[in-house]
C-alpha positions in Angstrom: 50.3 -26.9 -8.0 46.6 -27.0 -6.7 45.8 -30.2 -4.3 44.3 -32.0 -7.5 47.2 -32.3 -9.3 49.2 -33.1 -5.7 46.9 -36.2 -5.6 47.0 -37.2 -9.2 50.8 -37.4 -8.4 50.5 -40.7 -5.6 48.6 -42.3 -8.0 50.8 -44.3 -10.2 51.3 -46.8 -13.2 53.1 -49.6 -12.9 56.0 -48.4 -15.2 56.0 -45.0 -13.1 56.1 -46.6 -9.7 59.4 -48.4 -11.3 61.2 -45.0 -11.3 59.7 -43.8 -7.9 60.6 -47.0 -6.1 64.6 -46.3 -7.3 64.7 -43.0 -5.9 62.8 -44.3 -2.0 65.4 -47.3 -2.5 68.1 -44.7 -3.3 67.2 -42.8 -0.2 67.0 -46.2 1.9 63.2 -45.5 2.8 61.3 -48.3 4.5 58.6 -49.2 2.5 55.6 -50.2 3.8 52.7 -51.6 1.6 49.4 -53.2 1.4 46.5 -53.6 -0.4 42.5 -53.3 -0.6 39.6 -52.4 -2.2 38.8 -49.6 -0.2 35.5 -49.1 -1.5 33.7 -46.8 0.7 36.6 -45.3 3.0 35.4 -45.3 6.6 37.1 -44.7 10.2 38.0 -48.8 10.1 40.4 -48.0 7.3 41.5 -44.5 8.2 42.8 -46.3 11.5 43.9 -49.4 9.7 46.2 -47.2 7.0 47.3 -44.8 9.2 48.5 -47.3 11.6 50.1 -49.0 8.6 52.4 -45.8 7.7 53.5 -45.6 11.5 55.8 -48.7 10.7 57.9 -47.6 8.1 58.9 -44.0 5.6 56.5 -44.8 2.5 53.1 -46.0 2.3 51.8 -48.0 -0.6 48.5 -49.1 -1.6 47.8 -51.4 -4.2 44.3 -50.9 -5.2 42.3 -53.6 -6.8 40.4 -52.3 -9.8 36.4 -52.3 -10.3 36.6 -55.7 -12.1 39.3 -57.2 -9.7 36.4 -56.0 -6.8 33.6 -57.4 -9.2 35.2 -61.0 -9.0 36.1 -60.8 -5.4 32.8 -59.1 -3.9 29.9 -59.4 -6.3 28.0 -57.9 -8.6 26.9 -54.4 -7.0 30.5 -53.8 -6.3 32.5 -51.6 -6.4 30.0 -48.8 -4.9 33.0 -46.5 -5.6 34.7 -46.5 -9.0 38.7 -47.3 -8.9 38.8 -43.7 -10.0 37.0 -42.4 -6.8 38.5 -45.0 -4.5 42.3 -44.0 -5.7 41.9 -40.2 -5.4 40.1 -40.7 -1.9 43.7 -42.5 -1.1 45.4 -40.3 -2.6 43.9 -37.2 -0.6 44.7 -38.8 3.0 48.4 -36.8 3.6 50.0 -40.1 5.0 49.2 -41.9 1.9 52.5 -42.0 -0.5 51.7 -43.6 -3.5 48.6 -45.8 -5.2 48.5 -48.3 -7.3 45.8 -50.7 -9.5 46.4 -53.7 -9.6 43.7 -56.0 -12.1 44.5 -59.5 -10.6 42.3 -61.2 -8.3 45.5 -61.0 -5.7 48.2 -58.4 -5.6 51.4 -61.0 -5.9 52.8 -59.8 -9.6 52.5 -55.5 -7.5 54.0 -57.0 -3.9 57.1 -59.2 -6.5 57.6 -55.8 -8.3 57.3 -53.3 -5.4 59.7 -55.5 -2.9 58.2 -53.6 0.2 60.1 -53.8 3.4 57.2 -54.5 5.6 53.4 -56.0 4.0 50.6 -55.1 5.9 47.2 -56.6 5.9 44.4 -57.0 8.9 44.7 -59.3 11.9 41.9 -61.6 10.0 45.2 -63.2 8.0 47.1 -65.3 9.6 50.6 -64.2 8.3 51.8 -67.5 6.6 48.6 -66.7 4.6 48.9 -63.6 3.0 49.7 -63.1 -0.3 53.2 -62.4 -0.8 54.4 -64.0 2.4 56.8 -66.0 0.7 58.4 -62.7 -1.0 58.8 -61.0 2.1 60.7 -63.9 4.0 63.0 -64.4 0.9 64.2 -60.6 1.0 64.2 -60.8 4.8 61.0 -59.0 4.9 58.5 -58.1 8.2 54.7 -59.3 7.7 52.5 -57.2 10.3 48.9 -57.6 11.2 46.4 -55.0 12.7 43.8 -55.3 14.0 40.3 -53.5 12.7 38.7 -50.7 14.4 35.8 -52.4 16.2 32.2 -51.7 14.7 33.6 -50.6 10.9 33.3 -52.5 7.9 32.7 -51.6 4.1 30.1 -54.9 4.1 28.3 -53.8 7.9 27.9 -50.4 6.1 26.1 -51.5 2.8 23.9 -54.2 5.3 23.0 -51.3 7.1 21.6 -48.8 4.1 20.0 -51.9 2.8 17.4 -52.7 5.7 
């Protein structure tokens, strides 16, 4: 199997990641997820991420899909097709599995996934995060992290524009 076909294999359907989430349940893997639109992959998320799979065995992305990204950042977004943006993911080696999800939040993904520990940046507040309440039903842990100082998809699009 060439590295290609290695990253076409973390990126997942929904009715896929059913069967994959049995076996890292079946194993008793901690899985760790969160979520993004990761549209031009900088230093700010390679910290964020890999920071992220440091608290538990599995590392899940949902990704939000070019129109998801349309509705939530504008017009001229995504820069990066969901295509691009997943087998980017999908290449970084402590990256387990990605995911689209359409919605404008990722609640339906986090309610099927059930991850052990939901990760977003230190900008959230954890009572605000989207799929809070799932967590503390199943006795989940919500982390935040902070950003790498200086990065941000947004700063980086200002910048090429002036």
């Amino acid at each position: 199997m060439n590295f290609q076909e290695f990253n076409n294999k973390k990126i997942f359907s929904h009715a896929d990641l059913k069967a994959r989430l049995a076996y890292w349940r079946f194993r008793e893997l901690k899985i760790v997820f969160t979520n993004g639109c990761f549209d031009i992959l900088h230093a700010g998320h390679i910290d964020y991420l890999s920071r992220a799979r440091e608290l538990g065995d599995v590392l899940m992305i949902g990704l939000n899909t070019d129109d998801s990204v349309t509705r939530l950042k504008g017009s001229n977004r995504p820069v990066n097709n969901e295509w691009a943006r997943a087998q980017v993911l999908a290449s970084l080696d402590f990256v387990d599995a990605v995911v689209y999800f359409n919605e404008d939040t990722p609640y339906s993904l986090i309610e099927m996934v059930q991850p052990d520990i939901l990760v977003k940046g230190s900008d959230y507040k954890p009572e605000e995060i989207v799929g809070y309440d799932i967590l503390k039903k199943k006795g989940g842990e919500i982390v935040t992290i902070d950003f790498l100082q200086g990065y941000s998809t947004t700063s980086l699009i200002e910048k090429l524009k002036s």
